[in-house]
FIZA-939612 format. One record per residue (C-alpha): x, y, z. Coordinates in pm, whole numbers, plus 50000, padded with zeros to 5 digits. Each point is the difference from the previous one (the first is absolute). Last residue first. Example, Ala and Ser with C-alpha at 12.3 -4.5 7.8 and 13.67 -1.06 7.14 Angstrom:
// FIZA-939612
513674989450714/498634965650066/
END
This chain:
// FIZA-939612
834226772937972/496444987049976/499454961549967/499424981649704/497224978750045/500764962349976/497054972249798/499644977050254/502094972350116/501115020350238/496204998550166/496965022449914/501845026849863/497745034650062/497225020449871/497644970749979/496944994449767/498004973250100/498834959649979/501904992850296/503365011749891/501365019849699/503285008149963/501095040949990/497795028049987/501505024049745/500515036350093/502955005149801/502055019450301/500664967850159/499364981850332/501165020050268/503004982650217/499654994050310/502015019950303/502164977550204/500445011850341/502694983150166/498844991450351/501925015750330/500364991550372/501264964249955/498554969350185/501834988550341/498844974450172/498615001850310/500845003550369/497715007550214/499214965750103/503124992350044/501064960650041/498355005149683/497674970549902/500804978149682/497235003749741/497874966949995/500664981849612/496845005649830/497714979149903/498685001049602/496745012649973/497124973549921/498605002949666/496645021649985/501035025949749/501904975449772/496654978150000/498395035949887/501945010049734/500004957349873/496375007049988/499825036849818/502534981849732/497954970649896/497065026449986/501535020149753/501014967649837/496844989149968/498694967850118/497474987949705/501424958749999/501014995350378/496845018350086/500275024350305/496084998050189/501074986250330/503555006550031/503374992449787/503284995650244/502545021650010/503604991049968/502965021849999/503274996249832/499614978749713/497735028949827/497104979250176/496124994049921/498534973050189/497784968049972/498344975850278/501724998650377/502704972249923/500435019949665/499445002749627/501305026249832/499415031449839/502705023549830/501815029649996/503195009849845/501705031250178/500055032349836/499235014450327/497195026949983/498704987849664/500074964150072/502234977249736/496904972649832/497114985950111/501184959750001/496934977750077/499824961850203/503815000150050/501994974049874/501084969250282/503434999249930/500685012250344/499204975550215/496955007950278/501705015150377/503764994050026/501654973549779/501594968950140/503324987549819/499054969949747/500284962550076/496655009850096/498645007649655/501804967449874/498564977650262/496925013049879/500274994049588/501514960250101/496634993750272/497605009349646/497815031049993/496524995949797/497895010350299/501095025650171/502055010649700/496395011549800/500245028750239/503505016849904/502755010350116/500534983650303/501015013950362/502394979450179/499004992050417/502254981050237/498554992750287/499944961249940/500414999149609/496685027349862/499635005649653/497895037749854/497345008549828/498295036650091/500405021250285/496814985150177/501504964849940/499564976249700/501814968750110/503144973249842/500774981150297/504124986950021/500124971150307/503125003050208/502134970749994/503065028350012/502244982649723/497764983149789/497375030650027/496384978649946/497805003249733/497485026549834/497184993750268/496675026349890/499275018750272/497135003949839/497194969949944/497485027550011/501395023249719/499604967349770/497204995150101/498255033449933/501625002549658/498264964749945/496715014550092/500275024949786/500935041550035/498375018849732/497795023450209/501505002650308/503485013149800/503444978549929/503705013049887/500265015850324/499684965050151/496884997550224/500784998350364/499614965150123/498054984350283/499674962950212/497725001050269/500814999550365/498764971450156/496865002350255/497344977849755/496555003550188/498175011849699/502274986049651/503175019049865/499055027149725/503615000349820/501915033549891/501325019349735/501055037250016/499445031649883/501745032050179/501425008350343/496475010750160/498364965249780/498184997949673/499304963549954/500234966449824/498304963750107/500894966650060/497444975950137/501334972550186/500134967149869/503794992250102/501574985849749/497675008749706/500025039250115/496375011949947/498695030049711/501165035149931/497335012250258/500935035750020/500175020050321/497675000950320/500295037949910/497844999149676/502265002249669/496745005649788/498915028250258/503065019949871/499054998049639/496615008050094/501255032750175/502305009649753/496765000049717/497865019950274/503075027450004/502655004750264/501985029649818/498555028150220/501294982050317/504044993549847/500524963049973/504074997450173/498364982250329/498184969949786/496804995450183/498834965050119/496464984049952/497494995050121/496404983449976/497605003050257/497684974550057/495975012149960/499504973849783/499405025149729/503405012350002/501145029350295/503055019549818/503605002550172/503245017849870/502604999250233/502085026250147/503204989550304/501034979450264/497165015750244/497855004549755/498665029749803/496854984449756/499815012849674/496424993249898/498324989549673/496045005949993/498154972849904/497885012149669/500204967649805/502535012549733/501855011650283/499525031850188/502365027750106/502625011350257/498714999650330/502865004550324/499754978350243/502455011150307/497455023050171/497194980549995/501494964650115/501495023550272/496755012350139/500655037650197/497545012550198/502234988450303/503085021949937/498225026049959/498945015450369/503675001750109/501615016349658/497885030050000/500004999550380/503994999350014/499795023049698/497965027950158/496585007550048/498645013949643/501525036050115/503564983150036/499684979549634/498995031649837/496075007149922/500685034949997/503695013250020/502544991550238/500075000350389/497215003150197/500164965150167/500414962349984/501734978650203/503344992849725/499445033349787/499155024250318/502714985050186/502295000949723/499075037349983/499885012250324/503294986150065/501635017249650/498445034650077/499135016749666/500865033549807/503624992850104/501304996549622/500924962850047/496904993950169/498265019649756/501544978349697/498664964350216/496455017249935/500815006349602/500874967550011/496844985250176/498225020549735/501554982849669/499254964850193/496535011550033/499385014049675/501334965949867/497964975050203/502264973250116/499955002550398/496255014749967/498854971349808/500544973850280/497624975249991/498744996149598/503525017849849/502274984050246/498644965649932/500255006149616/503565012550008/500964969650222/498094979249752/501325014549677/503334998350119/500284962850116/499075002049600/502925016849942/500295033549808/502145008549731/502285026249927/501125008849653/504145001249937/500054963749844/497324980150186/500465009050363/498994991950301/497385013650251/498564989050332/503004976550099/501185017450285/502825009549825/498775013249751/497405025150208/503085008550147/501885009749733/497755023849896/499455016550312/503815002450102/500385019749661/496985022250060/500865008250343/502365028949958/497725022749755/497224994350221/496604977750048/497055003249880/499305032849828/497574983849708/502635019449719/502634985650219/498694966349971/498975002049692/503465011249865/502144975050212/497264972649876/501065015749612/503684993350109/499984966350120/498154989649696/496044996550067/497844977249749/499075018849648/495945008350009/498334971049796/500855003149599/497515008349780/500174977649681/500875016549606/499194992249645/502155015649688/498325005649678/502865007549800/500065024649678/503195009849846/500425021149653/497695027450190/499965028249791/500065038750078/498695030649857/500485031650169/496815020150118/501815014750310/503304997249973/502464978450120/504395004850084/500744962350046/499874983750326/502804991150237/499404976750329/502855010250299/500444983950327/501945021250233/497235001550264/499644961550010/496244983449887/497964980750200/499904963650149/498374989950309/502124967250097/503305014149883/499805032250183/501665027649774/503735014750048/500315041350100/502145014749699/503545023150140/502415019349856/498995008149648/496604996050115/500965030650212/499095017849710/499494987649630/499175022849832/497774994649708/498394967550102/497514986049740/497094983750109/497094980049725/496454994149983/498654980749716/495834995449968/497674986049780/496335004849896/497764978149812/496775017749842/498304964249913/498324997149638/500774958149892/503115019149827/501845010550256/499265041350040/503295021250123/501705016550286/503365010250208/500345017050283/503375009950070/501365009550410/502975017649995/501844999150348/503715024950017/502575004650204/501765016950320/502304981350246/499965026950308/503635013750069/502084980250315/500165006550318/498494961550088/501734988449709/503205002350235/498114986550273/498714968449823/503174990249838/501615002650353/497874974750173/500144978049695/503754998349960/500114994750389/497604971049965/501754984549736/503695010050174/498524975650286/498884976049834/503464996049852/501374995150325/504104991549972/500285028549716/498445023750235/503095020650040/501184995149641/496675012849903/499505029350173/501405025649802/498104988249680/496965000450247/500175037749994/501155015050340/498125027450161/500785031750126/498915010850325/500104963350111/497754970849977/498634987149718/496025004050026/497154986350219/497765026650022/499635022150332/499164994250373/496414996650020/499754979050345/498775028850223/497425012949740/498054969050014/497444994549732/502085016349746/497995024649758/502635001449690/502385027149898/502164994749711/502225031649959/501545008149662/502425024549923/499285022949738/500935001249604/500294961950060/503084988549835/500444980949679/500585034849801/502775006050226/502294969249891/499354961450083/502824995350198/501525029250137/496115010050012/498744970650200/503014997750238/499685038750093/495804992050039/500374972950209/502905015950228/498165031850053/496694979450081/501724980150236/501025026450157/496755018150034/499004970850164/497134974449794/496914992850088/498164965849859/499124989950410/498934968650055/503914988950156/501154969250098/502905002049775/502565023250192/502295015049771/502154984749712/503524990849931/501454999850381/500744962850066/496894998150237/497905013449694/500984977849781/499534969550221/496685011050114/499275005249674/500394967249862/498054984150314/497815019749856/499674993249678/500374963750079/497344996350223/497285019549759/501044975149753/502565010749714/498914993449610/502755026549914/497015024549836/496934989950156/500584992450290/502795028150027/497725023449907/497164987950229/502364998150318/501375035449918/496125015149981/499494981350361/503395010750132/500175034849898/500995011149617/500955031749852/496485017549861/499734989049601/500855023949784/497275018149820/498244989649650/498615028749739/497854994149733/499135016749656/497014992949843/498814984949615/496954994249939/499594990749587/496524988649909/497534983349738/503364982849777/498584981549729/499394968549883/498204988949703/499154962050052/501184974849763/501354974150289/496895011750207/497464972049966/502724974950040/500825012450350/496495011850050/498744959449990/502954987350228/499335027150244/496364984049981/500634965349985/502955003850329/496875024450231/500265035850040/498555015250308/498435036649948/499695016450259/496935015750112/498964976550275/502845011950210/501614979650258/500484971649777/500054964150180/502344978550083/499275000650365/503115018250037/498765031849849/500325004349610/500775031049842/503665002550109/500894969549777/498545017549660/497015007649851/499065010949684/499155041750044/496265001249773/500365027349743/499014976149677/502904973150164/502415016150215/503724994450085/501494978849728/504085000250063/502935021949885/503564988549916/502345019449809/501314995849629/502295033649814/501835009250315/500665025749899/497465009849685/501365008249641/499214967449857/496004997350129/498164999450364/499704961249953/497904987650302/500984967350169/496194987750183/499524980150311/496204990649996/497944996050317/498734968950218/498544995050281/499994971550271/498974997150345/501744987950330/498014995250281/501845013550353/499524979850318/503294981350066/501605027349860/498235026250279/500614969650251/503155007849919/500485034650069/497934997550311/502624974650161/502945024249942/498015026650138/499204975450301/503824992350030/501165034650066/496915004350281/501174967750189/503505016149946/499095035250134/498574993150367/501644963049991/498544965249997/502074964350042/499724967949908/501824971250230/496964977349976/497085002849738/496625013149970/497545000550306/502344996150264/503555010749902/497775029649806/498665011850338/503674996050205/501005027849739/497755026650107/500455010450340/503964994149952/500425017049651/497655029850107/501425005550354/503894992049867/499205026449732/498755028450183/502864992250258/502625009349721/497675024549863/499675019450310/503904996150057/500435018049624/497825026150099/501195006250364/503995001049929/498575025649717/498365018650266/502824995250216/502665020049792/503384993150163/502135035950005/501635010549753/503684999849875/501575033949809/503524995149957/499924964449981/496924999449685/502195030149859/503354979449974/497674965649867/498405022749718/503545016649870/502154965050012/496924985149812/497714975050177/496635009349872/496795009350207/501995013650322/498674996450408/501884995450269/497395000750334/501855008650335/500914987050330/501725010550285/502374973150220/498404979350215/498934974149747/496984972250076/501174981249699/496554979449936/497855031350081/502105023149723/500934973249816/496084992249950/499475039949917/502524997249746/498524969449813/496415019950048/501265032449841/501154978749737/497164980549904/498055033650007/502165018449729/503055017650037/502354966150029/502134995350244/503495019950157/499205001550381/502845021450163/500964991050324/502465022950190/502945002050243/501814966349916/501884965450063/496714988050224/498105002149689/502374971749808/499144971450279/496235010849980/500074995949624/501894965350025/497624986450265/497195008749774/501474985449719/500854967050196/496404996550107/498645009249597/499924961349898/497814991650302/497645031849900/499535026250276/496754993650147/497125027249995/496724994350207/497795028449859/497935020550258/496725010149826/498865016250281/499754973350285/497144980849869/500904993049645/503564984750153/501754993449672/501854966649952/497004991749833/500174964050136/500915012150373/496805023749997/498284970550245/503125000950198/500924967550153/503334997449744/501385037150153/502144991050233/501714973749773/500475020949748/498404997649651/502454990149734/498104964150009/496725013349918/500975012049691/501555027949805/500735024250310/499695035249904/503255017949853/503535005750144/503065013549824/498865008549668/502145001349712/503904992149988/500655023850305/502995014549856/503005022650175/501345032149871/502665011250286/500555036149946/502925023050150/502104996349696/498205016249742/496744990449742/499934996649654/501264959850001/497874992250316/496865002649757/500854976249749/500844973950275/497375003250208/498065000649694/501304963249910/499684987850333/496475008850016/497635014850228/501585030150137/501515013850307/502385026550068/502035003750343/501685034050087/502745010250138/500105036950078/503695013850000/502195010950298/498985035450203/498884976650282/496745012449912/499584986749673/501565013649719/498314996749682/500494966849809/500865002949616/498234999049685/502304998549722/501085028749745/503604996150009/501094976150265/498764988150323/503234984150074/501764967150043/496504983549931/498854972650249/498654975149755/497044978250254/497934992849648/498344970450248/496824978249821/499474992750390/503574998550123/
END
């Protein structure tokens, strides 16, 4: 069966769900339907006998992906390419997925066995849709009703079948609205960048607008001015008796004007106020010596007490941040993480923007956070985190643990031992909503001013600031991680200064002028675009992983460690969006067409009226929105012709020494760099892909017009007389000869040894690569001639079909016929021999404990733990690959291998008969940590009140 849990139960048993009578005084049998095997699974095990929990494994049926999923009868159609008929209503043409047939035929097979359907999805929009597609795709005569639960517990998945609802159409509506939304925008819009940019891009209502605040952020860098100041680090001396005796403080003010610092100057380099003060290297230089005997003394003491709240439990954007930020996850893998979690019954529903929590929940947070941190850790009150949700419908409640009471990761960790992301992401879920009920961390700032004359007569001033926590709080629990790009300071961080008084003398044993750049704004991680992004309203909670990984995928934005970075394919698409259809990427706009899609969902607006009023044009959205400008078949129509493609995919980046302005050109195969020389000829030349746009500089540019794109001239083969010449080719440098005009023969070429570059390889390296294969001899016993040849997957000998990988470059040339008949007198070896060392070792993987190291492959180099291999992409340096980041890729190559077939499940000669499962589970209640209040091992950079693993430190459970 379709991801079957068909485990007829020998009786309801204690506390199950079972069917009510029906009308032939027997039992109800009912059919429940989810997406995935593994909840099907989960869920089965809580209910009784007279349910059949059956799997759809996603959605059944979707729009057709290209013209040749498009029936027959409907090919002469003009809508046919849409696969939505714009002039009959909207009408989508839905096709049940070629791999889905068989599930289909399954479901229908198991709803002929009972009396009712229950449809078991997801609570949010995606859900309601999945249902509503079984619902037209299954056709059932038997009743019908909605199954709805936010955490599969035995309690939550009892009450979800004893109270069903029915279908909610207005949700159905919303999320069908934005299905066809998006085909309309992605299919009206697309076909214009094949055209004027680039075939087989795409455009899409919120990742066209996700890449464009990508694309502004860098051409921010790409325009920012650095400047310079400087200021004076001083260690002040506060005397014997003073704890800490030294402490840092820094020059702040010169004779009462503020010295500036980075947030004075704009990105044009420039100061933003005239009356500060901007120290230059001679001059801090000069005060530094001047002040050496200076009299300090302490002008004033501010000291203030502060209070910090918990953190609201997490949804999915605020969860995706943390665990960006704190376990180095992508978007993808958090929630793909989740899904898992939740599915198995640890946490509740994460597609949530809702930071509520139940009553329950609060009960269990608050019992678990003072048997383990004691009463003075707990909030004198419970806490409630309300926030304004754009669409009341979908605001469930915070992802948490699941369960009235809930387990500590300690208790979890045996279970999850087999996905350590997983227990992570648990361990981080329920840190958060534990601290959540947690006391407020309370401390205190003092701020010390302290001044004196140097001796050339300046009043100097310098200030020390420093944060001491006097209660700790939910810090205890629970400290919310800092993005790595923008910097800033963690909650729990602590900097001590001595008791100071007003008028007390102090000296300055260490005086350093220190000098200082501004730095351009920091690039986007995945989880400060999640925050803009939300913060801009585009998009949802549920569609921020999908967005990011799309705009990867499609080769807009790649990554250089965690920071995002935009292609140059994306700076064109961006820019041809922004000059002919800034509507469709205009923030406000995208924030409002939300809100619009929100009333569907919330039956304030008619989904028909609508679309029709969005695609046609119409009174529908705010003013100046796409449907009141005409529409976005005539926004799109009366474009497409205004549009020059040379203008569009040149993008200026600066002058030369001679004032010609430096382009990047968007090509077909790929960017160039191209500048018109006083000849009028163009000159170009290519771009390396991995060159990040706000690094490409005037002195990169020359260096990359000096290797022009007809290649090298490293000087003319003597044999032959043809000019031999070096290049920068799609699969890397090579060597090639010019042959004459008229000359049809293919001409000889070489990739460049790794041991060679474009700008040292000679003319003799270039022949020597050209006479390859190089003949080593011939096989005595076979006949067969033994080449020595440098191949795509490095050196290698090749007898007949027989292929033996070498180990090193300088073999293809230096073997001898005696070393080769030795390497194949030797059993073959699968894929490259192993004695080749690996190109970096990183060391035992945190999660694993596995080594990991970097290698050099068929397909370039990869990290592997000996298990799984993933390869390095566009931006991952062999030499400054982190292991954090070694560790994300080989996450995510595990995520996407192929699942292992499945044996088919021998057929009944029954169908009602099952197998039997039994009636009862042993309830095993978990142990409370101990009475000592400790938190237990530490993981991901915080405090935990439970063992992380068993080879943590052990809590002694209560007797």
């Amino acid at each position: 069966m379709a991801g079957s849990t068909r485990t007829k139960k020998a009786g309801g048993g204690a506390g199950r769900a079972s069917g009510s009578p029906n009308g032939n005084g027997s039992a109800t049998r009912r059919l429940v339907i989810v997406e995935s095997p593994a909840k099907a699974k989960k869920i089965a095990s809580y209910l009784g006998s007279n349910f059949i929990v059956e799997s759809s494994r996603g959605h059944i049926r979707d729009l057709p992906r290209n013209a040749k999923d498009v029936p027959e009868k409907y090919k002469g159609q003009a809508w046919a390419r849409l696969g939505v008929d714009v002039e009959n209503d909207f009408e989508p043409l839905y096709l049940v997925s070629a791999d889905k047939k068989s599930t289909v035929t399954e479901l229908k097979d198991a709803l002929k066995q009972v009396d009712e359907l229950y449809l078991a999805t997801d609570g949010d929009r995606e859900g309601e849709a999945i249902a509503w597609h079984l619902l037209e795709t299954l056709k059932p005569k038997v009743p019908v009703r909605r199954m709805v639960f936010h955490e599969i517990t035995e309690s939550a998945i009892q009450a979800a079948a004893a109270n069903p609802r029915d279908l909610d159409q207005d949700l159905v509506d919303a999320q069908e609205t934005r299905r066809i939304l998006d085909r309309l925008y992605g299919y009206e819009v697309s076909p214009v960048l094949w055209k004027k940019v680039m075939p087989k891009l795409s455009a899409g209502r919120v990742q066209s607008v996700a890449t464009r605040v990508v694309v502004e952020r860098e051409r921010e860098r790409i325009r920012f001015v650095s400047a310079e100041y400087w200021d004076i680090a001083a260690t002040m001396d506060a005397g014997p008796d003073a704890s800490p005796r030294r402490f840092g403080a820094r020059l702040v003010s010169v004779d009462g004007a503020k010295l500036a610092t980075g947030r004075d100057f704009g990105p044009d380099g420039r100061l933003k106020n005239s009356d500060t003060k901007v120290l230059t290297e001679a001059e801090a230089r000069q005060l530094a010596g001047a002040l050496t005997e200076a009299q300090l003394r302490v002008s004033s003491v501010e000291e203030k007490p502060y209070t910090r709240k918990p953190y609201a439990p997490f949804m999915t954007s605020t969860l995706q941040q943390e665990a960006s930020r704190k376990l180095r996850f992508s978007a993808d893998r958090t929630m793909r993480t989740a899904q898992r979690l939740y599915e198995n019954g640890y946490i509740t529903y994460m597609r949530t923007d809702s930071t509520t929590l139940s009553e329950t929940a609060i009960a269990a947070s608050r019992n678990q956070a003072r048997d383990l941190y004691g009463e003075q850790y707990l909030s004198p009150q419970p806490r409630q985190y309300n926030r304004k949700v754009k669409n009341a419908q979908e605001a469930h409640e915070a992802i948490r643990p699941a369960g009235e009471s809930f387990r500590t990761p300690g208790e979890v960790a045996n279970e999850l031992s087999n996905d350590v992301d997983g227990f992570k992401l648990y361990e981080l879920i329920w840190q958060r909503t534990i601290a959540s009920q947690m006391a407020d961390a309370k401390g205190t700032t003092l701020s010390v001013r302290i001044s004196g004359t140097a001796s050339s007569g300046e009043e100097c001033t310098f200030a020390a600031s420093g944060r001491t926590i006097t209660f700790p709080g939910f810090l205890k629990a629970y400290v919310e991680a800092v993005d790595s790009e923008a910097g800033g300071v963690a909650d729990d961080a602590e900097s001590r200064l001595p008791q100071l008084a007003q008028d007390q003398p102090i000296t300055a044993p260490e005086l350093e002028p220190d000098g200082h750049t501004t730095n351009p704004p920091p690039r986007f991680t995945e989880a400060s675009l999640v925050k803009t992004l939300e913060e801009l309203g585009i998009g949802r909670p549920s569609t921020y992983a999908s967005i990011i990984s799309t705009v990867q995928e499609r080769g807009y934005v790649w990554k250089k460690g965690s920071a995002l970075v935009p292609s140059w394919i994306a700076f064109a698409v961006v820019g041809l969006m922004e000059q002919h259809f800034g509507r469709l990427v205009d923030y406000d706009f995208t924030a409002a067409l939300e809100d619009e899609l929100d009333g569907i969902a919330e039956g304030r607006e008619e989904r028909t009226r609508w679309l029709a009023g969005f695609y046609f044009g119409g009174e529908v959205g705010p003013e100046d929105s796409i449907g009141r400008a005409g529409g976005l078949k005539k926004l799109v129509g009366s474009s497409v012709e205004e549009i020059d493609p040379r203008a569009i995919n040149s993008i200026p980046m600066f002058d030369d020494e001679d004032g010609r302005t430096i382009y990047v050109r968007v090509g077909r195969y790929g960017p160039y760099l191209e500048r018109t020389l006083q000849d009028e000829t163009a000159q170009r030349a290519n771009l390396p892909d991995d060159l990040p746009p706000d690094e490409l500089t005037v002195q990169i540019a020359e260096k990359l017009f000096a290797t022009p794109m007809e290649g090298r001239s490293l000087g003319t083969d003597p044999e032959s007389g043809h000019e031999v010449v070096a290049k920068e080719g799609r699969f890397g440098p090579y060597v090639t000869e010019v042959l004459p005009e008229g000359d049809k023969s293919k001409p000889r070429t070489g990739s460049l040894l790794k041991s060679m570059s474009l700008d040292t390889v000679t003319l003799d390296d270039a022949l020597k690569l050209l006479s390859l294969p190089r003949v080593v001899g011939t096989d005595p016993e076979s006949g067969n001639e033994i080449t020595a040849q440098n191949g795509r997957y490095g050196p290698y000998l090749k007898k007949g079909t027989d292929s033996r990988s070498l180990e090193t470059e300088d073999q293809i040339f230096s073997i001898t016929l005696d070393e080769a008949l030795k390497i194949y007198a030797q059993p073959k070896q699968r894929g490259r021999r192993a004695a080749v060392p690996p190109l970096r070792e990183l060391g035992e993987a945190p999660d694993t404990g596995k080594a990991l190291v970097i290698k050099d492959g068929r397909f370039g180099p990869y990290v592997t733990d000996g298990e799984t291999n993933a390869s390095l992409r566009k931006g991952d340096a062999v030499e400054e690959l982190s292991m954090d980041r070694a560790v994300e890729l080989l996450a995510e190559r595990r995520a996407k291998a192929p699942a292992k077939k499945k044996a088919p499940a021998k057929k009944s000669t029954s169908s009602k008969s099952t197998a039997s499962k039994s009636t009862t589970a042993k309830k095993t209640t978990a142990s409370k940590s101990t009475g000592t209040k400790t938190a237990a091992s530490k993981s991901t950079g915080t405090k935990t009140a439970a063992k992380k693993s068993t080879s943590s430190k052990s809590t002694t459970s209560k007797s």
